[in-house]
N, C-alpha and C positions, 0 to 999 in steps of 0.2 A: 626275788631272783634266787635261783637255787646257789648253790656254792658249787664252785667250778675248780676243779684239782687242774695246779698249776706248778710248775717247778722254776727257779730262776738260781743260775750257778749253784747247782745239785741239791737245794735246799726246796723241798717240797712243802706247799702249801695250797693256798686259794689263790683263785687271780686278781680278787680285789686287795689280797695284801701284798703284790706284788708291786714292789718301786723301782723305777730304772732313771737313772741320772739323765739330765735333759742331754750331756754331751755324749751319749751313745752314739755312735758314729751308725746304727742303725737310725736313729732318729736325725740326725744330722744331715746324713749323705746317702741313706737307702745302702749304708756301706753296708747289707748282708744277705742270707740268704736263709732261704725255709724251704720244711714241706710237709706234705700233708698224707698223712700216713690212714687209710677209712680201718673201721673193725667191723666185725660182723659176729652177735653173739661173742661178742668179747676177744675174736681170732682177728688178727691181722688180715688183709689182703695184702699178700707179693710184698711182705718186709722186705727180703733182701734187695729188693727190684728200685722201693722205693728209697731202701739207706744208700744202696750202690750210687741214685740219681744225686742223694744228697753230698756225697762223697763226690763226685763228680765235680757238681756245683761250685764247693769249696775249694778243689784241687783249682778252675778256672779263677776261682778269686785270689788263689795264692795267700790262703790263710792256714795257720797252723793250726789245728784243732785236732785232741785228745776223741778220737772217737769212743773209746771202753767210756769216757764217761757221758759222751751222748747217747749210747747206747744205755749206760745205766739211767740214767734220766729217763727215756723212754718207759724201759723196764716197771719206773717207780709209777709213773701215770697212765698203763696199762692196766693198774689196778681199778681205776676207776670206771674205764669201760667194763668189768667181768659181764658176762654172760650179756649183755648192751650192741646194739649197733649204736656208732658214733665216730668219730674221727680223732686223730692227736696232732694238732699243728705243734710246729717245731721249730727254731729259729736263730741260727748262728750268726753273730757281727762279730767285727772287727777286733771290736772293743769299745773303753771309754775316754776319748781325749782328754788331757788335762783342760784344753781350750780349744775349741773350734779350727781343726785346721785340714786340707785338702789332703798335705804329707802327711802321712800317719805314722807314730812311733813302731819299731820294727818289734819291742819288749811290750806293748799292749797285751791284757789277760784277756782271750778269746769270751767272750757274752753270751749265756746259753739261756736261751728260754722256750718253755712251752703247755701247753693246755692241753686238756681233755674233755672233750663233750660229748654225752650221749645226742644222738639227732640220726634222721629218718631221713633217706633219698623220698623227694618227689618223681612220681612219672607221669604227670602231668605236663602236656606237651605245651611250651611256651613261644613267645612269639622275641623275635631279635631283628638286629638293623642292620644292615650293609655300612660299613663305613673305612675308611681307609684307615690304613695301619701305620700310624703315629709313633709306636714305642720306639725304645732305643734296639740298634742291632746284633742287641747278644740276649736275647730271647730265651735260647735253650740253656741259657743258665737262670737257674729257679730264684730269682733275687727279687728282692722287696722294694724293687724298684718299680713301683704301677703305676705310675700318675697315668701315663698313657691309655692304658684300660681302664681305669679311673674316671675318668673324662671322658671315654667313649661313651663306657656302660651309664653312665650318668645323664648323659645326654640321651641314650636309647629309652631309658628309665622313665623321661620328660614325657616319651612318646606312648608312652604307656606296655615298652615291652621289659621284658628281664635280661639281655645279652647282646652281645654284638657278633657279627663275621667279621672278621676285617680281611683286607685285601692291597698290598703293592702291585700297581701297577697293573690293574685288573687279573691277578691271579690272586688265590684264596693263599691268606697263612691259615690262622685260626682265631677262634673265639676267644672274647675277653677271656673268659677262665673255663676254657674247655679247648678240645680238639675238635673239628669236625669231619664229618662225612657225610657221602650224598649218594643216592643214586642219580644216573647221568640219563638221557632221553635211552639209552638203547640196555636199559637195567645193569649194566657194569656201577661196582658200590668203587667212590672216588675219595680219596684223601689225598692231601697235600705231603709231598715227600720233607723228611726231615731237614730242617735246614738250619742256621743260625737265626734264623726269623721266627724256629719252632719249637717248642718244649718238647720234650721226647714225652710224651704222655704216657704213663705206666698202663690207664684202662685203654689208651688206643692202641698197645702195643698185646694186649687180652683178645682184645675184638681181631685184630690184622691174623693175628697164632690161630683165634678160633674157626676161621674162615677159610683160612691157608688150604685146606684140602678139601674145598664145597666150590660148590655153583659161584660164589658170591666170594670170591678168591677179590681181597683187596690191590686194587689198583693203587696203587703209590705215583704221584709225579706232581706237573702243573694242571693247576686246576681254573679253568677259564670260568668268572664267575657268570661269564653269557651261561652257563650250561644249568645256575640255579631255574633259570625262567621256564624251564620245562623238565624239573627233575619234581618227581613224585613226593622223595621223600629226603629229607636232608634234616641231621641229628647231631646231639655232643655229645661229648666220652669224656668223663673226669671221676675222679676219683670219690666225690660227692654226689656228682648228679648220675653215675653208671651210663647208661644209654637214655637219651633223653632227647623227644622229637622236638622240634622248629615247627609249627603251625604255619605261621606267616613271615615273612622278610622284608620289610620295610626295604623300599629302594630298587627292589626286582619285582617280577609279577608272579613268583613262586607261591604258594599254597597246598599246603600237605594234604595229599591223596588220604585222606579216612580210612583206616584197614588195609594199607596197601600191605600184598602178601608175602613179598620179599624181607620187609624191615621184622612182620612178624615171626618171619622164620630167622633170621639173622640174630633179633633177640631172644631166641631160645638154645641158638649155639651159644652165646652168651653168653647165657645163664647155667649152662652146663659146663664150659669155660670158666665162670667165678667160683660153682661148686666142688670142682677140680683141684683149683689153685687153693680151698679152704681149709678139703680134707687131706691135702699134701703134709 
């Protein structure tokens, strides 16, 4: 296994030398939060886009945290991607309990950890499940809290796909670890509007900008999952996977139109949209 550049409270290393105490109230309680920052040739995508979200996150959890030195942390395993496509996850808790307890000390030292890995988006279009949306209802805060997606995608996994859609109430949130979009029977491209059910997703918010002044002007609102059974094409947006088709959907009678010429044109605003934001 290669060696994997790792930092934990600003001390940079490997990730196999890294030790974190069993009463991490990350380990403990999901008490924290991350994010996942891609690189391209070594350049960021939309740093500020994705520190802002990280900042965000934090502020919602009411935790104090030194950003100059999350920021520097960053900085120092940035070097491991140089000239590399790969991603940096990133990961702020609470702290570490003396002993296991629900109330947390108000004087806890904030927990900082994170990795670098070089790695390659597939665009290999994958197949995913319908299945209802389990998780707890603060979503759009980026927390380590997944059992819920955990146990969906888990179960989709049995069936032999890679992802899930999930859905309240028969309208669409999103996918275990993506956004999605669709086109609708009358070629209008559909996503689900932001809500506290939805991560604000940095590549959904690429794709919404790139589209904004074309044919294919994103539709935001509720999304009726009757409307997968006869949509062409329906895809996910993350930060990992970029634009990435759905083949088949376990659960509806959906099945991706082959070549359909709308998604290929929409992935080339795209792609002229990720170019933009790299040479910025």
């Amino acid at each position: 296994m290669i060696d994997i550049s790792a930092i934990y409270q600003g001390k940079l290393s490997t990730l196999d030398q890294v030790k974190v105490s069993p009463m991490s109230r990350a380990y403990t309680f999901s008490d924290s939060i991350y994010e996942v920052i891609p690189y391209f040739l070594g350049k960021p995508l939309c740093f500020k886009e994705h520190f802002d979200r990280m900042t965000e996150s934090v502020n919602q959890m009411n935790m104090n945290v030194d950003f100059k030195s999350v920021r520097h942390d960053i900085e120092q395993l940035e070097s491991a991607l140089a000239d590399q496509d790969g991603y940096i996850y990133y990961q702020i808790s609470r702290g570490i309990d003396v002993i296991r307890s629900h109330l947390y000390q108000d004087n806890l030292e904030i927990e900082r950890f994170g990795y670098a890995i070089p790695s390659t988006s597939s665009s290999s279009p994958i197949s995913a499940m319908l299945c209802d949306d389990d998780r707890w209802g603060k979503c759009n805060i980026k927390s380590t809290s997944l059992l819920g997606n955990v146990l969906s995608m888990n179960k989709a996994k049995s069936l032999g796909c890679q992802e899930v859609v999930m859905h309240r109430g028969g309208f669409m949130t999103e996918a275990g670890a993506s956004n999605v979009f669709y086109f609708d029977a009358s070629g209008a491209v559909r996503t689900s509007a932001l809500s506290e059910n939805i991560l604000p997703g940095i590549t959904r918010q690429i794709l919404i900008n790139a589209l904004k002044d074309t044919s294919y002007c994103v539709q935001e609102g509720e999304c009726d999952i009757e409307d997968f059974n006869t949509s062409p094409c329906i895809w996910l947006t993350s930060s990992t996977k970029g634009l990435l088709p759905i083949t088949n959907l376990i659960g509806t009678d959906y099945v991706l139109q082959e070549n359909y010429e709308g998604y290929k044109e929409i992935s080339e605003f795209f792609k002229s949209a990720m170019q933009s934001h790299l040479e910025a």
